[in-house]
Every structure is written in structure tokens, then in C-alpha cells.
C-alpha positions as CSV (number, residue, x, y, z in Angstrom):
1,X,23.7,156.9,174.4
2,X,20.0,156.2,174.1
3,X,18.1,153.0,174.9
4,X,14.9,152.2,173.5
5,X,12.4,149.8,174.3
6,X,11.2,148.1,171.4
7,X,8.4,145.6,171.6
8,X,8.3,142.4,169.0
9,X,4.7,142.9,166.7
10,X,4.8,139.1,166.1
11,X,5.6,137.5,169.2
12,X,5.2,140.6,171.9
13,X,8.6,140.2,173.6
14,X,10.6,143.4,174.6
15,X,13.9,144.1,173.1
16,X,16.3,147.0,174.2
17,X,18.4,148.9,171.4
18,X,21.7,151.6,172.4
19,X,21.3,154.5,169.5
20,X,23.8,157.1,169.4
21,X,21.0,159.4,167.8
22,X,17.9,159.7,168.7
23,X,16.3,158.6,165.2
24,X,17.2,155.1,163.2
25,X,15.9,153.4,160.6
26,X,16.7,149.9,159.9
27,X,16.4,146.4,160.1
28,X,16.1,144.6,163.8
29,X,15.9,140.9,164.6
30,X,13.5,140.1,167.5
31,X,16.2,138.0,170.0
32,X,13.1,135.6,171.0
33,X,11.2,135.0,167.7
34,X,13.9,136.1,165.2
35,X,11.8,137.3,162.9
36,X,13.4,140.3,161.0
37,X,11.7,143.7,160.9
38,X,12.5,147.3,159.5
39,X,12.5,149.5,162.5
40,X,11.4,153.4,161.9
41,X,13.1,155.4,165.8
42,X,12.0,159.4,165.9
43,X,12.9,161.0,169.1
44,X,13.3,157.4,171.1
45,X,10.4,156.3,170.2
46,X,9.1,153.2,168.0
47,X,7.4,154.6,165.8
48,X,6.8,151.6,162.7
49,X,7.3,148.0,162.7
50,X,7.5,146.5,159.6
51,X,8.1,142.5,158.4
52,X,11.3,142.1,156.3
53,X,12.2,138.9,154.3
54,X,15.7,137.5,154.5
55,X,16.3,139.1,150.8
56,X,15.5,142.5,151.9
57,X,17.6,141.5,154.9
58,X,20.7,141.1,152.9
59,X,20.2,144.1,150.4
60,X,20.1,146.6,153.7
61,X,23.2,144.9,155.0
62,X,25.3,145.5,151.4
63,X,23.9,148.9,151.0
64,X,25.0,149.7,154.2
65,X,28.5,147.9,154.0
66,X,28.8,150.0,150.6
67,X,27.9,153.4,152.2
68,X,30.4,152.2,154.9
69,X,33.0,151.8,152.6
70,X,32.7,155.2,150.9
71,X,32.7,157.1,154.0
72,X,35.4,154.9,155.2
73,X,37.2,156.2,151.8
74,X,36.2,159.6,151.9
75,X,37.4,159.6,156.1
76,X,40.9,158.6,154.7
77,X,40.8,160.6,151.6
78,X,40.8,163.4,153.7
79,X,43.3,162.6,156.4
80,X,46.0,162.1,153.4
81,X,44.8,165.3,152.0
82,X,45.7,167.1,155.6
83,X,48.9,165.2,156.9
84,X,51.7,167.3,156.1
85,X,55.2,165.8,154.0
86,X,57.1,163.5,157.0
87,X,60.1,165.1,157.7
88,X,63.2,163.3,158.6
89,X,64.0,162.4,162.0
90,X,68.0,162.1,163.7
91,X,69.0,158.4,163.8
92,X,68.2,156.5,166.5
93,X,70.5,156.8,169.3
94,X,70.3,153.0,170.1
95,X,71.3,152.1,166.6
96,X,74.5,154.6,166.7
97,X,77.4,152.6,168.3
98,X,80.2,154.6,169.6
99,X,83.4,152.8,171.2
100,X,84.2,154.3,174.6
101,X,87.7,153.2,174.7
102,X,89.5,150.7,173.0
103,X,89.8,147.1,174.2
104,X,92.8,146.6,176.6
105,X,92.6,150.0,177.6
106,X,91.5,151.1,180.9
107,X,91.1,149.4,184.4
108,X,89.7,146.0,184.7
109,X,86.2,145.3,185.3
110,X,85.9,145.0,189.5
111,X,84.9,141.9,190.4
112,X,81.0,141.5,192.1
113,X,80.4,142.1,195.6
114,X,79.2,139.2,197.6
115,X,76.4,140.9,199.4
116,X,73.5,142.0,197.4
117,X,72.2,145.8,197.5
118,X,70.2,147.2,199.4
119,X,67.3,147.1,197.2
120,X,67.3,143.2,197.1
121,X,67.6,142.7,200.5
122,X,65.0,141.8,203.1
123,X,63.4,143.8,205.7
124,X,63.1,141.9,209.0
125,X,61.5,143.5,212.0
126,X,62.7,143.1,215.2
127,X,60.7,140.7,217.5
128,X,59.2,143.0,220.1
């Protein structure tokens, strides 16, 4: 990631921006004067400053929500186009219910001990 410094034209305040790349060109509000410019970045460095109006604003937002979209559709295009036929899996082994003996059958269920396990009780050390 790369942060650059950019510096408002109208009102002079400085602005940081995260790039992944090292070159951008776009549109950039200014967070104190919020005046909307297009931004030309080469190399991490501001290199033009232009004033945008609102209208402009929007048509760079739709274009790029359009070019979004098509690489967004061309991503999972291709991901369909690569995943191989799903085979088919054994049944669960949770869903498969086999009786291990019948009711009636068998010794009766011992009844609970009074004394919990180990694992619940309570370590107390000595007094020393």
C-alpha cells in the first residue's frame, strides 16, 4: 500500500490517500472544503488537480460502477468456465439412522452416580 499526500488547490488543506498502485486517476473530495477534484497520481506523486462539478462527479461514479460490473461478470464467467462437474458425495452420516438394538433388549440404563467427575470438580489447595 501506498500513501500519498495530496494538498487541497482551493482551500490548501492536506489529505492522505492508500493506493494499491502507484498511479490513479480519478475524482477526490477535499475532507475540509469538499470541493470535488479529478486527481492525476504517477509514481506517488500529485501530479494535476483539476475542479469537477457534481455532474461530472456522478458520470465517473456510473462509469466506474459499470466497468465494475463487467469485470465482476467476466471474474465469474471464468470461475464457472474452470470449476469442474460436482460429483456426488456419501450421505451424511448424521442423517443415516441405524438402530443398535431393539427396544427392550439389553441391560437397563445404570442409574447416575452421585458424585460428579473429576473434570467438574474443584481443586482446593491445602492450607500451608
Amino acid at each position: 500500500m501506498n500513501m500519498v499526500t495530496i494538498k487541497c488547490p482551493k482551500c490548501g488543506a492536506e489529505g492522505k490517500l492508500s493506493l494499491v498502485e502507484t498511479s490513479y486517476v480519478g475524482p477526490r473530495r477535499c475532507w475540509k472544503c469538499r470541493e470535488l477534484f479529478t486527481i492525476t497520481i504517477i509514481n506517488n506523486q500529485l501530479r494535476d488537480s483539476e475542479p469537477l462539478s457534481e455532474e461530472d462527479y456522478e458520470k465517473q461514479l456510473e462509469a466506474k460502477k459499470a466497468s465494475d460490473k463487467m469485470r465482476n461478470f467476466s471474474d465469474s464467467s471464468r470461475q464457472q468456465d474452470s470449476e469442474k462437474p460436482a460429483t456426488k458425495s456419501p450421505p451424511d452420516r448424521f442423517r443415516t439412522f441405524v438402530p443398535l438394538e431393539t427396544p427392550g433388549q439389553g441391560e437397563p440404563p445404570k442409574p447416575a452416580s452421585k458424585n460428579p467427575p473429576d473434570r467438574f470438580r474443584t481443586f482446593i489447595p491445602p492450607a500451608t
